[in-house]
C-alpha positions as CSV (number, residue, x, y, z in Angstrom):
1,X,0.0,0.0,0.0
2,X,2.6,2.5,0.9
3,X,4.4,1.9,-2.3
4,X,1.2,2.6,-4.9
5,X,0.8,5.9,-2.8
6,X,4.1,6.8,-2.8
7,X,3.9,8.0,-7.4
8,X,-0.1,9.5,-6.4
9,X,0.6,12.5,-4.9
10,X,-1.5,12.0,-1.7
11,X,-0.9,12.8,2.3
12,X,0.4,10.4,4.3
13,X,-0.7,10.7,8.5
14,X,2.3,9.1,10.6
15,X,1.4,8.7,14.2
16,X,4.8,9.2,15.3
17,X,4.5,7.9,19.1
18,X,7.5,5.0,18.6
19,X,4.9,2.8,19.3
20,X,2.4,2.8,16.6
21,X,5.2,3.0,14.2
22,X,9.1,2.2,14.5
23,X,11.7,4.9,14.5
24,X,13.3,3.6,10.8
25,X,9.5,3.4,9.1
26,X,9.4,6.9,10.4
27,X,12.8,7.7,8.6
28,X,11.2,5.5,5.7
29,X,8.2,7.5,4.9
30,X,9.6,11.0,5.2
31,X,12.8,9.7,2.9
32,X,9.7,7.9,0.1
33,X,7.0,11.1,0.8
34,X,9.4,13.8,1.3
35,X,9.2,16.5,3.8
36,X,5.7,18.9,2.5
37,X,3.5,15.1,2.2
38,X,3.5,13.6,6.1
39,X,1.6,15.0,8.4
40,X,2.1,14.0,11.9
41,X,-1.1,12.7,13.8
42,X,-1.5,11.5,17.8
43,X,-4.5,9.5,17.5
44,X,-4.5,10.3,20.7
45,X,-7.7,8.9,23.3
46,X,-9.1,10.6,26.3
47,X,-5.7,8.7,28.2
48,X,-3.8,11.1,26.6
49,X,-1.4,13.0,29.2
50,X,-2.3,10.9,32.1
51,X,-0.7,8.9,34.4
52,X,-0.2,4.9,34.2
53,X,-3.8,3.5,35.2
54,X,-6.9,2.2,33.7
55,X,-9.0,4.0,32.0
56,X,-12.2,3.8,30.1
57,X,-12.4,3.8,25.7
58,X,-16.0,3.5,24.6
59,X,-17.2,0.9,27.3
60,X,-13.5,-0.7,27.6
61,X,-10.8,-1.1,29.9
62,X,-7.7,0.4,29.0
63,X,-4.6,0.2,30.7
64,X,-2.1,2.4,30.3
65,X,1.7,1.7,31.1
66,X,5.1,2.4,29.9
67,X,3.8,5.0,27.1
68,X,1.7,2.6,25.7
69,X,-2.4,2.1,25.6
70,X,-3.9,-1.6,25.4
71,X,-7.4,-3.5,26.1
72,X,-7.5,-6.3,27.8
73,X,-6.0,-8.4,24.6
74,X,-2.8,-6.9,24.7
75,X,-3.8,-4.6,21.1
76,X,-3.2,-1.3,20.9
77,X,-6.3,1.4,22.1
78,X,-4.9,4.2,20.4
79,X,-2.1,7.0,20.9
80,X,-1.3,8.6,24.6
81,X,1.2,11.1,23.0
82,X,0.4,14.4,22.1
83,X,1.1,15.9,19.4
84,X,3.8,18.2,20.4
85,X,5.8,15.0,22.1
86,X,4.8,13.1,18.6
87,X,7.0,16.3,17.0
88,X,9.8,15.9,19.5
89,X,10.1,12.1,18.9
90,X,10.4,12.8,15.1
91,X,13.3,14.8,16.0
92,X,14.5,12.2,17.8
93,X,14.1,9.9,15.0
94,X,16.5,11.2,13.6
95,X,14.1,13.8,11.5
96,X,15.1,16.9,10.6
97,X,13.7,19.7,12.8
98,X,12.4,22.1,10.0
99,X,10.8,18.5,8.3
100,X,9.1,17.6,11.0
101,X,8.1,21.2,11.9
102,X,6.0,20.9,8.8
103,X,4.8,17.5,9.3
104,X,3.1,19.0,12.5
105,X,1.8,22.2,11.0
106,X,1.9,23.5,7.2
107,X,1.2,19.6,5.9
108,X,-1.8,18.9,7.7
109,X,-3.7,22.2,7.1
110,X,-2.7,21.9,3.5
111,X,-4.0,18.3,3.2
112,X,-7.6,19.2,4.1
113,X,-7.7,22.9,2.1
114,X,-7.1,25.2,5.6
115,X,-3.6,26.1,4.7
116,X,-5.1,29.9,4.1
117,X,-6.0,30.3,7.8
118,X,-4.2,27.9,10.0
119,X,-0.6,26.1,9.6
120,X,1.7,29.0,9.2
121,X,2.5,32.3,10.9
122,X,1.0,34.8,8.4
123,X,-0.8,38.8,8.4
124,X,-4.5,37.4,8.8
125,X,-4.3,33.7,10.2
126,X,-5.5,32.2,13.4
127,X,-3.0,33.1,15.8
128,X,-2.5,29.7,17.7
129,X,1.1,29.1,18.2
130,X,3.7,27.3,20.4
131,X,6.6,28.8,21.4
132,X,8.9,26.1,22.2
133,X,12.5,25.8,23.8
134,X,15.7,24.8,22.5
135,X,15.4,21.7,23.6
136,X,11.6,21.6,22.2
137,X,10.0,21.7,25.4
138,X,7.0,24.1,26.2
139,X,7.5,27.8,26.6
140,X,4.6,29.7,25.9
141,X,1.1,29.2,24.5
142,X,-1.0,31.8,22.5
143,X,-4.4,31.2,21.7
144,X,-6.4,33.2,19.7
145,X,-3.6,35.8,19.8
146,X,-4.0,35.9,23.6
147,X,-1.1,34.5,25.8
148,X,-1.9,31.5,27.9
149,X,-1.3,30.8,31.4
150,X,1.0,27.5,31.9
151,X,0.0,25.2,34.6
């Protein structure tokens, strides 16, 4: 499947948690999609954030432990990551900051026709930004053009 969409042109979404996907298919589809056609997803569930526990998905039991969500099979319930920490592990990849800087903002509003008012700092988009640290970590929040208190 990845190979036929690879010559088509089309988005891919990469939840890149190191769990969902491994670090070198994260390497793999930026290498075959290039830089401006991933877009980085969480997939994250209502776990998200929270501490090792259990937790409830739709009726079911989740546990959560070691970064990782599962129902009482063992399978995967979805994402715990955000999408910032989904941004920093890309990095950590082995991704190219400014590559997976787009991957988490420009891509994704281009691939469903928003590009013109979210995904980019420009005169006359939503001001919704993250001002992050060196080391990628959270330094401000700005909603709506309005600076947000951090907890």
């Amino acid at each position: 499947i990845v190979g036929a969409a690879v010559g088509t042109g089309a988005y891919v979404e990469l939840i890149c948690d190191g769990v969902h996907v491994h670090p070198a298919v994260v390497q793999s589809v930026f290498r075959l999609f290039g830089e401006d056609r991933v877009c980085l997803i969480s997939d994250a569930m209502r776990a998200c954030g929270m501490p090792d526990g259990q937790y409830d998905l739709g009726g079911q039991t989740v546990t959560v432990a070691n970064g990782c969500a599962t129902i009482d099979t063992g399978s995967l319930a979805g994402s715990i990551t955000t999408l910032t920490d989904c941004l920093r592990r890309a990095v950590g990849f082995g991704i190219p900051l400014e590559a997976a800087l787009k991957a988490t903002t420009i891509n994704p509003a281009r691939s469903v026709g928003l590009d013109d008012i979210i995904g980019s700092l420009s005169v006359g988009k939503q001001a919704d930004i993250l001002v992050l640290n060196p080391d990628l970590s959270l330094k401000k929040v700005i909603l709506g053009g309005c600076l947000q208190a951090l907890r």
